[in-house]
N, C-alpha and C positions, 0 to 999 in steps of 0.2 A: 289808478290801480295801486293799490297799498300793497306794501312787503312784508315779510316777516320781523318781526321786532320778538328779540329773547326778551325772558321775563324772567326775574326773580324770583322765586317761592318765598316762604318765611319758613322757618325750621321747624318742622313737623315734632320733635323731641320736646322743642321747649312747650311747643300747645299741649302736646299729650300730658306733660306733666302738669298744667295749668288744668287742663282738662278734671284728669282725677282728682287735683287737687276740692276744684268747686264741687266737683262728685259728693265727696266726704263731708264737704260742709252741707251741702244740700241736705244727704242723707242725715246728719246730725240735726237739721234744724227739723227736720220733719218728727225724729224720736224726740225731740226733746217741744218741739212747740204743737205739729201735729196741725201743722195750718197747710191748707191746700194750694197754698200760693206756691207752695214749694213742690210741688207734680206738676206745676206749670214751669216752675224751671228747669224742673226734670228733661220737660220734653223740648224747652226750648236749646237747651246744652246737647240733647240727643242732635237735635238739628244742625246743632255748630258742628258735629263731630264731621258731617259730611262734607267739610272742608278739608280731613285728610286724603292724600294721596299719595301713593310711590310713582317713582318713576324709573325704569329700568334703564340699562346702561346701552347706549342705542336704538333710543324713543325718545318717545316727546309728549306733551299734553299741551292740546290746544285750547287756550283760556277765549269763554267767550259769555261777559255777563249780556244780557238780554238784549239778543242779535248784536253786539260789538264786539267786536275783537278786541282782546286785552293783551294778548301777546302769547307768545311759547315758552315752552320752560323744560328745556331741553339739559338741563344739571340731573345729572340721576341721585337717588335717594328719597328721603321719607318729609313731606310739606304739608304745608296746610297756609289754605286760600280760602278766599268768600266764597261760603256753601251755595250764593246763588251763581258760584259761576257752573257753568256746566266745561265738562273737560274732555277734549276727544284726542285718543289714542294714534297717534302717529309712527312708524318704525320709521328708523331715516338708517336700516341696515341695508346690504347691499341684497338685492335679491333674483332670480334667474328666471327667466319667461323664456320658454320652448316654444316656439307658436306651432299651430299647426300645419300641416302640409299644403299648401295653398298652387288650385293649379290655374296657370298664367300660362299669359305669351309672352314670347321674347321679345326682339327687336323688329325680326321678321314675322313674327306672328306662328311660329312652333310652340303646342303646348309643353307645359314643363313643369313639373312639381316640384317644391319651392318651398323649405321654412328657415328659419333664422332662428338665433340664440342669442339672446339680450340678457346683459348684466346693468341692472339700474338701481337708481337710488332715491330718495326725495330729497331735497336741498333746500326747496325753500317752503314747508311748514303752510305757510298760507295759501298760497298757488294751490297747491296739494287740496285744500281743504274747501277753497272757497271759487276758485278760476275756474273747476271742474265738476261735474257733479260725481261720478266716481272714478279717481283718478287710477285706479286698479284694471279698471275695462278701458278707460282710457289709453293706458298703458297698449293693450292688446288691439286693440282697432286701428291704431295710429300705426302701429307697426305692420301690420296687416297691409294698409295704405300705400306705407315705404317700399317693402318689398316688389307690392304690382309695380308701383312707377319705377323700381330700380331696374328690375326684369324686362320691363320697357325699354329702357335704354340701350342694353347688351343686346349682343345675340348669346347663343348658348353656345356656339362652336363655331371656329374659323371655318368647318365645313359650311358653315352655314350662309358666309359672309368672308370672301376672302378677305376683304377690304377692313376686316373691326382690325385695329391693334390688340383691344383689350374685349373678352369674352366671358361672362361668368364660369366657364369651365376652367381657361386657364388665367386670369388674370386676377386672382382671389387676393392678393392684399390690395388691390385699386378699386373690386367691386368691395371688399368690406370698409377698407376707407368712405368710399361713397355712402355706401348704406349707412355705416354709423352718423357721418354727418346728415344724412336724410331724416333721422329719425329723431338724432338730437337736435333739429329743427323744430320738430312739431311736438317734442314731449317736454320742452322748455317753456314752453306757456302753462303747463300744470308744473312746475317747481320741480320737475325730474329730472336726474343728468344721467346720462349714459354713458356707463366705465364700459364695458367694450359690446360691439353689436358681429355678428359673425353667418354666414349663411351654414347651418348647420348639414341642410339637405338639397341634393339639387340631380335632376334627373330627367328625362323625357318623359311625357305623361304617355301610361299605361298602351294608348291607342295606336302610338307612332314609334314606341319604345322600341321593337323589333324590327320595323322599318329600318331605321334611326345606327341600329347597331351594324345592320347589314352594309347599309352605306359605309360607317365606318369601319367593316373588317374590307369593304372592298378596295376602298383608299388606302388600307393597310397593305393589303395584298398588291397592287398596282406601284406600291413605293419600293418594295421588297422587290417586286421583278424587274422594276425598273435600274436598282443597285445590281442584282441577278446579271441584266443586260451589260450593263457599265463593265462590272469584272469581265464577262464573257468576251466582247469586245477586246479589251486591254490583253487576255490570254494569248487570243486567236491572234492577235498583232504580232506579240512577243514569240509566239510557236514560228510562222510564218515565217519573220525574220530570221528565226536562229537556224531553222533549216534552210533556208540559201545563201544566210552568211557563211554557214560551216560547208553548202555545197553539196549535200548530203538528198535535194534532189530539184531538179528544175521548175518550177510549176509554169503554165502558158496558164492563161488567163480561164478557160474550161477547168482546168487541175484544180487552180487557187478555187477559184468557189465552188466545184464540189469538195475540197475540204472544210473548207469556213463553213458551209453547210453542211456537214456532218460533225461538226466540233461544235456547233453554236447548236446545233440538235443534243447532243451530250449534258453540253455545261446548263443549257434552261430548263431543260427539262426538269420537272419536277417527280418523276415516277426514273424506278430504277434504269437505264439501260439497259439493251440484251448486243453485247457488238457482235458483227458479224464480217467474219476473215475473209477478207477481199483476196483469192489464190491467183487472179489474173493482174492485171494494170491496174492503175487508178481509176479509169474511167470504166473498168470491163463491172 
């Protein structure tokens, strides 16, 4: 497998002026001799011309005289090469692919929609032009690829899997580490490097979405009342002790839990109270 090899141009400035120079003489010998031999070199100086070429500042031109690679020539400015080479246009600028939404299963098999956001480059000229047949779709399929296999690996939520350490939801600089190296795996063989790869979008597919949310406000709710309980406990403890440390009134064992059951009714409840004046005993 061949590599990219730079190429030198020759200075476009100094052809051109050589160029118009033979122009002039041409043109002179035709008024002054009027021999046809000279519309023959007309057309064959016409031909040499298509040896110029520019090249802008973060591109390249890929020299290739009949089926051989002659090299790139990545110097920007104004050149001129053998009109028989042909010259293909390469940016080696940094550029941005959004892929599209793609819906996958996770680790456990939940669907989930899914794209990513690639910053890449071309680096090596040949790869680019000759390893690939269009390294631009290339680009796009390959990473299409990554993302299902990465998506594979994870689950989407610890709800999901108590056991993941790391979950595309919340473990995002280890899944984007992964992905990047996933991708600059397989976009290295077409001469591309990937400056950073990132999950842009990541979601429940449409089907299970609402599912998906409810489980998680009820895990929500469940951890809240679970703290709810914790305080309510620690209250009812500290209420308890201060009135029979201070003496302020006996409780026998009936007493203690009908209070703690009407104080642990107070504090969890989630809807206002309505209390109601107890005029007799504790127990009446």
């Amino acid at each position: 497998m061949k590599n990219e090899t730079t190429r030198k141009a020759s200075n476009g400035y100094v052809f051109l002026l050589l160029f118009f120079i033979t122009l002039v003489v041409i043109i002179g010998g035709i008024a002054i001799f009027d021999n046809p031999i000279f519309l023959v070199l007309i057309l064959a100086l016409l031909f040499l011309a298509r040896g110029f070429f520019t090249v802008n500042p973060n591109s390249s031109k890929v020299m290739v005289l009949f089926g051989a690679y002659k090299g790139t020539v990545k110097e920007n400015g104004f050149f001129w090469a053998n009109p028989f080479f042909s010259r293909t246009k390469i940016s080696l600028r940094a550029r941005n692919f959004d892929s599209d939404r793609l819906k996958v299963n996770d680790k456990i098999g939940n669907p989930i929609m899914i794209n990513v956001i690639l910053v890449w480059k071309v680096s090596d000229t040949f790869k680019a032009a000759f390893d690939v047949d269009n390294y631009e779709e290339f680009v796009r399929v390959q990473t299409d690829a990554a993302v299902r296999k990465l998506a594979g690996i994870y689950p989407y939520d610890s709800f999901d899997d108590e056991q993941a350490d790391i979950t595309l939801r919340s473990g995002m600089d280890e899944v984007n580490t992964a992905l990047e190296h996933e991708i600059t795996e397989r976009l290295s063989m077409a001469g591309l490097e990937v400056m950073e790869a990132r999950i842009g979008y990541l979601a429940y597919a449409p089907e299970i979405a609402s599912s998906m949310l409810k489980r998680q406000q009820a895990v929500a709710i469940v951890a809240a009342r679970k703290k709810i309980v914790e305080g309510a406990v620690g209250m009812v403890e500290d209420a308890l002790a201060q009135l029979s440390n201070d003496g302020i009134i006996d409780f026998d064992d009936d007493k203690k839990a009908s209070m703690i059951s009407n104080l642990m009714v107070v504090l969890c409840s989630d809807k206002e109270v309505t209390p109601v004046v107890n005029a007799g005993t504790l127990n009446g």
